[in-house]
Structure formats: C-alpha cells, structure tokens
LOFIDO-341020 format. One record per residue: residue number from 1; x, y, z of N, C-alpha, C, CB in turn; residue in one letter. Coordinates in nm, 2 decimals, always signed. Glycine has a CB too. Layout:
residues N
  num     n.X     n.Y     n.Z    ca.X    ca.Y    ca.Z     c.X     c.Y     c.Z    cb.X    cb.Y    cb.Z  residu
  NUM       X       Y       Z       X       Y       Z       X       Y       Z       X       Y       Z       A
...
This chain:
residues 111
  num     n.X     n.Y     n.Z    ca.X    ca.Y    ca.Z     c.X     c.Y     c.Z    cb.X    cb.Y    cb.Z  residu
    1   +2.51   +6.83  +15.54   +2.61   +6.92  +15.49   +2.62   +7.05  +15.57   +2.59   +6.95  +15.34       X
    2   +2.51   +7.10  +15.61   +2.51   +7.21  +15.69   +2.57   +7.19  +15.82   +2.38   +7.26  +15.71       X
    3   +2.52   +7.10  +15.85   +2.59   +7.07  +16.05   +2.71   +7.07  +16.05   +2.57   +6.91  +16.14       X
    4   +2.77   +6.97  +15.96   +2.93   +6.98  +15.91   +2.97   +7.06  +15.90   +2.97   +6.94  +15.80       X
    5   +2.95   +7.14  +15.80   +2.97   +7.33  +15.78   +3.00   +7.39  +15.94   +2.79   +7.42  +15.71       X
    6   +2.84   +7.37  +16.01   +2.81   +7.48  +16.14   +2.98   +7.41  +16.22   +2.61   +7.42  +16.26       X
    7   +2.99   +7.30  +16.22   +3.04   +7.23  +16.33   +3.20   +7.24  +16.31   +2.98   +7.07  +16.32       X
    8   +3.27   +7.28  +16.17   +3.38   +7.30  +16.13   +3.40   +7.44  +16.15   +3.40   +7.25  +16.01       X
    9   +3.35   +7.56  +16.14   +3.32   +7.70  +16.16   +3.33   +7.68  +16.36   +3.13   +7.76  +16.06       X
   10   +3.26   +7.64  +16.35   +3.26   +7.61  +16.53   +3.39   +7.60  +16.63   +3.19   +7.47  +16.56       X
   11   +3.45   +7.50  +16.57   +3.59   +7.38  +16.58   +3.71   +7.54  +16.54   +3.58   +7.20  +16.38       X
   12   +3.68   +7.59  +16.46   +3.80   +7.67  +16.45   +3.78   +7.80  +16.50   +3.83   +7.68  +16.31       X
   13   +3.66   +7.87  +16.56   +3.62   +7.95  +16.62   +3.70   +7.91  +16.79   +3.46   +7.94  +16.60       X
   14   +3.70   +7.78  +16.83   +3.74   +7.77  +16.94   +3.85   +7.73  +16.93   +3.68   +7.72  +17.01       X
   15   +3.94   +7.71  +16.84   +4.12   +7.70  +16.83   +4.17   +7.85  +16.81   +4.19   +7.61  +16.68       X
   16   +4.04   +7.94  +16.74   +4.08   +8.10  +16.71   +4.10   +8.12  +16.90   +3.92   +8.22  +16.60       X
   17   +4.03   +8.12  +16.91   +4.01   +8.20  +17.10   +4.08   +8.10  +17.17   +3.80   +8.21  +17.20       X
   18   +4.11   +7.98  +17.19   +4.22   +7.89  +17.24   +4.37   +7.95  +17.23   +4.21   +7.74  +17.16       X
   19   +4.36   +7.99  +17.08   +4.51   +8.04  +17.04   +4.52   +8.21  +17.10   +4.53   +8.03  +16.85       X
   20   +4.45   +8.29  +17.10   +4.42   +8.40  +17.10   +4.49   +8.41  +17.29   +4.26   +8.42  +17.05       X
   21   +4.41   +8.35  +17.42   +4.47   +8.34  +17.51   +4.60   +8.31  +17.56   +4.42   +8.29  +17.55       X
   22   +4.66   +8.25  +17.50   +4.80   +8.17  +17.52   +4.88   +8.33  +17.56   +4.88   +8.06  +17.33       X
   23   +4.97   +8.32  +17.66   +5.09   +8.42  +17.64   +5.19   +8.41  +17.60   +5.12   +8.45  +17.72       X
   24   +5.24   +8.49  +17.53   +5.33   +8.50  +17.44   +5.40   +8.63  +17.48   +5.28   +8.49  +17.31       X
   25   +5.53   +8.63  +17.47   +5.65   +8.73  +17.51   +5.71   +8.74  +17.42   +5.74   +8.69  +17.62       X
   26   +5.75   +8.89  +17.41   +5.80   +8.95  +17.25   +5.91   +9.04  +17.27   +5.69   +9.05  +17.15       X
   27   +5.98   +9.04  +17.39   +6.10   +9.10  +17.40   +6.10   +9.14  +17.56   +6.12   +9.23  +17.29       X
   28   +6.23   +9.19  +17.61   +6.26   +9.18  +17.74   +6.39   +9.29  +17.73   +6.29   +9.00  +17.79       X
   29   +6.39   +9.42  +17.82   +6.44   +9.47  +17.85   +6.50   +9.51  +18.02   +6.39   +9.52  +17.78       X
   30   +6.61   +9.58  +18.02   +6.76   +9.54  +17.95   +6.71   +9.36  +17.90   +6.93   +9.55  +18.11       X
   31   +6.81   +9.33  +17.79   +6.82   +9.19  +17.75   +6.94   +9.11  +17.83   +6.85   +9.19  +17.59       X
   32   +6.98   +9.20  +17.93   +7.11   +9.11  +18.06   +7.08   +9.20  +18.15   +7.33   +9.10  +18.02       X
   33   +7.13   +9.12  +18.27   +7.16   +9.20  +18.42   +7.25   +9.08  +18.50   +6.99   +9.24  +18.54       X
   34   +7.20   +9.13  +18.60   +7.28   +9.07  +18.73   +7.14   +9.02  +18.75   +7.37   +9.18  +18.87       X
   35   +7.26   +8.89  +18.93   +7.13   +8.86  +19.03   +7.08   +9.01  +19.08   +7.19   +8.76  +19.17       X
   36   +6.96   +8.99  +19.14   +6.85   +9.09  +19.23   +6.80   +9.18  +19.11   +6.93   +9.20  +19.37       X
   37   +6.85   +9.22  +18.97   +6.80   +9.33  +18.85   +6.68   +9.29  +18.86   +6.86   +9.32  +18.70       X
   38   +6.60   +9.39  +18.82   +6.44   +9.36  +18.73   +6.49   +9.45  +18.64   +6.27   +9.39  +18.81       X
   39   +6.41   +9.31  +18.55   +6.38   +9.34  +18.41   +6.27   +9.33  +18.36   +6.44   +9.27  +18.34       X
   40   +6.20   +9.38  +18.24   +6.05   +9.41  +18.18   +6.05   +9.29  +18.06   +6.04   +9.58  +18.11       X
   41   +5.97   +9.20  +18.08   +5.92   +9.14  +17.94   +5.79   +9.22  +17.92   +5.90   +8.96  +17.94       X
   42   +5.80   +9.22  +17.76   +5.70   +9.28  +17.71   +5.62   +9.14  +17.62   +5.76   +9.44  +17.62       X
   43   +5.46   +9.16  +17.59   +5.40   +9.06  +17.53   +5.28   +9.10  +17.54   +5.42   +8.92  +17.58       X
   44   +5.20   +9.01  +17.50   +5.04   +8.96  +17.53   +4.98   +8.87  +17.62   +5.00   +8.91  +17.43       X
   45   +4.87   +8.88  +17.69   +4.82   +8.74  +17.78   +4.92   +8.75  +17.87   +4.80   +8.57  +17.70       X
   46   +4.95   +8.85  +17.96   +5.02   +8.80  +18.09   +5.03   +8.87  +18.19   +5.14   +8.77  +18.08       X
   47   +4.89   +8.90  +18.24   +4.80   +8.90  +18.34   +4.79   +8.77  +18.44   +4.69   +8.92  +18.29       X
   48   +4.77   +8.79  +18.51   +4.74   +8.68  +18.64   +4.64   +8.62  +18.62   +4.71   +8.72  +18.78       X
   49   +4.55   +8.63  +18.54   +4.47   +8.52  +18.54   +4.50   +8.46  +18.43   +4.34   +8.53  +18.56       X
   50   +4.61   +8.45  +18.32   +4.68   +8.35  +18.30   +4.79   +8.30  +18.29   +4.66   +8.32  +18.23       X
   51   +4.88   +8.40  +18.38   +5.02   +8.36  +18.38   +5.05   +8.32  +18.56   +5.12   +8.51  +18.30       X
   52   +5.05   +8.23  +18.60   +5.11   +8.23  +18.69   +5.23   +8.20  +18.78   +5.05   +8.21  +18.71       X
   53   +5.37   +8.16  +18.71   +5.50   +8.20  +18.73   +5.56   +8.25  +18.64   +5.57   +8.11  +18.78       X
   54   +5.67   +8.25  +18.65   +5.80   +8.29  +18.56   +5.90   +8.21  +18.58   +5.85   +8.42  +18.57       X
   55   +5.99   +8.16  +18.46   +6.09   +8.07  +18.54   +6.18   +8.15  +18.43   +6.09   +7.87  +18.54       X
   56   +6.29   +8.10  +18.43   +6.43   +8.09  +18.36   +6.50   +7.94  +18.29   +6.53   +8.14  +18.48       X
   57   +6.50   +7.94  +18.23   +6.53   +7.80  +18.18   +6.63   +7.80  +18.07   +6.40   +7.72  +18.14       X
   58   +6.77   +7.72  +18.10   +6.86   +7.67  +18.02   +6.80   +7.55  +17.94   +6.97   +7.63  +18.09       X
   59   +6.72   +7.48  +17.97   +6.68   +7.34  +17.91   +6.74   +7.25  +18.00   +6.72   +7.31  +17.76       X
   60   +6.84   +7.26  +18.06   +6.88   +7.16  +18.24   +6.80   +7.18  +18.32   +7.02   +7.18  +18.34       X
   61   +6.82   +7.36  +18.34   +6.76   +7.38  +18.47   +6.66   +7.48  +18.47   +6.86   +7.43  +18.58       X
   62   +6.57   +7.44  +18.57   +6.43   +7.55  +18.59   +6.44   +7.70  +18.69   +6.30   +7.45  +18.69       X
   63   +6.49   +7.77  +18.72   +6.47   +7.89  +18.84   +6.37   +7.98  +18.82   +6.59   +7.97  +18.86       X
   64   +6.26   +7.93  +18.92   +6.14   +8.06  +18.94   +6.20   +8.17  +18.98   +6.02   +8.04  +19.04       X
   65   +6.15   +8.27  +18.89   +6.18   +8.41  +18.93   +6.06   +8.51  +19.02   +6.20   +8.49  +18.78       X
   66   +6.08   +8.60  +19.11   +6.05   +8.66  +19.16   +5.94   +8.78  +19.05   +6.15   +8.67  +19.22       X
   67   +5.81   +8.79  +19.01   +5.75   +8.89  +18.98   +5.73   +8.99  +19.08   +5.65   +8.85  +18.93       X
   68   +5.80   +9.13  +19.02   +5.72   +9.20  +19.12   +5.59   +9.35  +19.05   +5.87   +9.27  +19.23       X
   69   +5.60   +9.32  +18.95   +5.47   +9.35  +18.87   +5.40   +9.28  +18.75   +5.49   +9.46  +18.82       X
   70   +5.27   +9.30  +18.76   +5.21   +9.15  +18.65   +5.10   +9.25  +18.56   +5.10   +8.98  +18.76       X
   71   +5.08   +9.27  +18.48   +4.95   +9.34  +18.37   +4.95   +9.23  +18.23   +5.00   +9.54  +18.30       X
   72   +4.86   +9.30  +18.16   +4.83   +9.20  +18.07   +4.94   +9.22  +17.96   +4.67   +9.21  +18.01       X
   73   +5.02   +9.30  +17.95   +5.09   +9.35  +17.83   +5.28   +9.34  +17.87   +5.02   +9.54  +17.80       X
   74   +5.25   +9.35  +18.00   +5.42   +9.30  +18.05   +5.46   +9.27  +18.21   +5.54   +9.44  +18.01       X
   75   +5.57   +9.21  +18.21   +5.61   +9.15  +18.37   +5.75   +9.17  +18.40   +5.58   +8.98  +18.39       X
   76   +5.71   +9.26  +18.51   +5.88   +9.29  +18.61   +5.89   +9.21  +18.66   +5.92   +9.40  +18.72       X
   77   +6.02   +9.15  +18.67   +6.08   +9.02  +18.77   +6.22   +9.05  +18.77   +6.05   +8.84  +18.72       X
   78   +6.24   +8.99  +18.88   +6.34   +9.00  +18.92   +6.49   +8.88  +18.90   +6.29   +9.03  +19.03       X
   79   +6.61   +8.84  +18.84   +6.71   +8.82  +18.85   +6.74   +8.71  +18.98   +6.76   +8.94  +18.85       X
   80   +6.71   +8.59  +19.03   +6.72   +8.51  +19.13   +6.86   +8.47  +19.19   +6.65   +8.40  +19.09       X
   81   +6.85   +8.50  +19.28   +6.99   +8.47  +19.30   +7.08   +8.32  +19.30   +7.00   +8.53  +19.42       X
   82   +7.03   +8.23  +19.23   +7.10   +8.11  +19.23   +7.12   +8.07  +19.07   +7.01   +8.00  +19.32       X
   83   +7.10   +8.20  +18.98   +7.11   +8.23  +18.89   +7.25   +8.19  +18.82   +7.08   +8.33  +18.91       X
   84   +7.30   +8.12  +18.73   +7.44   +8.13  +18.69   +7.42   +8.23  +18.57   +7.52   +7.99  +18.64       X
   85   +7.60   +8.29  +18.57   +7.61   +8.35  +18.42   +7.54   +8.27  +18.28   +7.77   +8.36  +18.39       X
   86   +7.50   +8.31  +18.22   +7.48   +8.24  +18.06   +7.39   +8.32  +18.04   +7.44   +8.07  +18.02       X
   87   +7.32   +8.22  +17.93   +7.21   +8.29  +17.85   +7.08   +8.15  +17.89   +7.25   +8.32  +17.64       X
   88   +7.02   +8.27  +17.95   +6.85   +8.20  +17.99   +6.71   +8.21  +17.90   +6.78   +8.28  +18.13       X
   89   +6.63   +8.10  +17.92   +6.49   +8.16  +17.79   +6.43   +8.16  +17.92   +6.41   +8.04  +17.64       X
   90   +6.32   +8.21  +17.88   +6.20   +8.30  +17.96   +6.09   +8.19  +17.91   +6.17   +8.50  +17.91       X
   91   +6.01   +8.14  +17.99   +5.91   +8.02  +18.10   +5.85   +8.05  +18.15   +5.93   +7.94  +18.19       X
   92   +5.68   +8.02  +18.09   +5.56   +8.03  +18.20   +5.50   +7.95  +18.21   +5.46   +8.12  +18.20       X
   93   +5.42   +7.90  +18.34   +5.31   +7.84  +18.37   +5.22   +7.87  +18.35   +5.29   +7.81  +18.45       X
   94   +5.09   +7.83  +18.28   +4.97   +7.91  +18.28   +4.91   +7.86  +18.39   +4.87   +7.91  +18.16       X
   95   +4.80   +7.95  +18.41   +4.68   +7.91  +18.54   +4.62   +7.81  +18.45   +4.55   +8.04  +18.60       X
   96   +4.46   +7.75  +18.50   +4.37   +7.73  +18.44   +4.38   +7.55  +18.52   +4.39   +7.78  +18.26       X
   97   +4.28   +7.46  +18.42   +4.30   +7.36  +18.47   +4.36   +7.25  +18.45   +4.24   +7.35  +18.50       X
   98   +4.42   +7.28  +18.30   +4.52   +7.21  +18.28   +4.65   +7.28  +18.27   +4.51   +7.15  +18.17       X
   99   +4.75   +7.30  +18.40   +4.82   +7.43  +18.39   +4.93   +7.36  +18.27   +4.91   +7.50  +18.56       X
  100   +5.02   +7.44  +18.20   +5.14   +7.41  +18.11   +5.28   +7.50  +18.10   +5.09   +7.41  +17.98       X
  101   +5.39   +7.48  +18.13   +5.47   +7.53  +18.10   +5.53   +7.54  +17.93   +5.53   +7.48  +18.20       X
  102   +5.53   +7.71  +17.91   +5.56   +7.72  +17.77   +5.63   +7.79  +17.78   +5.49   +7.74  +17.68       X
  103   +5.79   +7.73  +17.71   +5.86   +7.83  +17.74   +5.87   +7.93  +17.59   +6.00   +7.78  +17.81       X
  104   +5.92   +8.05  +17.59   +5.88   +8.13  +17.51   +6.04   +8.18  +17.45   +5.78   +8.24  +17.58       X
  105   +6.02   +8.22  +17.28   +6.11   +8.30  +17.20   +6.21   +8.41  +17.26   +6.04   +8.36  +17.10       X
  106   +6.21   +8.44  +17.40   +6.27   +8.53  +17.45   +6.42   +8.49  +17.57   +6.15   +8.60  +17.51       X
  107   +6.47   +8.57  +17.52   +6.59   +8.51  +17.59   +6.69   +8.61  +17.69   +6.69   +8.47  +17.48       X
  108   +6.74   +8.60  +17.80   +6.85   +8.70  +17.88   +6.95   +8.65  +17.90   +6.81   +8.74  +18.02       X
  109   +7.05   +8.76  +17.92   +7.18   +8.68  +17.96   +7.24   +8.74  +18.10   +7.31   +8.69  +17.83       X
  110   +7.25   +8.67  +18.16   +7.32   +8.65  +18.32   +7.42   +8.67  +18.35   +7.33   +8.53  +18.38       X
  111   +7.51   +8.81  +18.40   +7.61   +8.85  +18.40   +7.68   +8.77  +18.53   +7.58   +8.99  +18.40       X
C-alpha cells in the first residue's frame, strides 16, 4: 500500500514539473501590425532553452517569424513578410528531445 502511495505522489510530482515547463503565452502587444513590426508576446517558459521558434499559424499555413529578443517571461519578433492580412495564432516549437509544436490562446491580426 505504501509503494502505491510513494509511486502515485511520485507520478504526479512529475506531470506537476512536466506541466510547469510547457510555454505558454498570455497576451501580445500591439495585438496587429504590419509586415517588418515587432511585436511583444508576453507569458511564461520562453526562454531558449525551451522555446525554439515562433510561427504564425492560420491552421493552413505555418510562417516562422523572425525573434529578435527571447527571455523567460516574453518574445520580440518580428511581422514576416510573406505574411497575409487576417488574423494569426501564435506557435512554438519547443527544444528538448521530443520537440512539439503548440500552438497557443494568443492571437494577431495582419494589417
């Protein structure tokens, strides 16, 4: 009964800190631009050692964006220029060794 115990306390100890790393993005200022703009997403976990692109994604199409600042708390990037008008969600790859693209609750719109 105890091991069971140790071993379920254990099990969720490491979905706590599994979940805890993930990045997550909680808003993005300005919320529109143009091609070439940088803009600021703000979040958690998105530092380089676990975020390593940025895309743009309608759900058709993928466009990596240009970072041109990275910390753990937010990321300047830049507006790609093959960019169409609409409204885009905001997409990361993580590092690590199973990398994954997740794309995130945040959204821009493409003047």
């Amino acid at each position: 009964m105890r091991l069971s115990l140790m071993l379920s306390l254990l099990l969720a100890a490491g979905v706590a800190l599994a979940q805890q790393t993930m990045p997550r993005m909680t808003g993005v200022e300005p919320g529109n631009g143009k091609i070439g703009d940088v803009l600021t997403v703000a979040g958690e976990n998105l530092d380089k050692t676990l975020v390593d692109q940025v895309f743009l994604t309608d759900g058709k199409s993928d466009l990596k964006v240009e970072m041109t600042e990275q910390a753990a708390t937010a990321i300047k990037f830049k507006i790609p220029g093959n960019a169409k008008p609409g409204r885009w969600a905001l997409m990361v790859l993580t590092r690590g060794k199973e990398p994954k693209l997740i794309e995130q609750p945040v959204k821009v719109t493409v003047e």
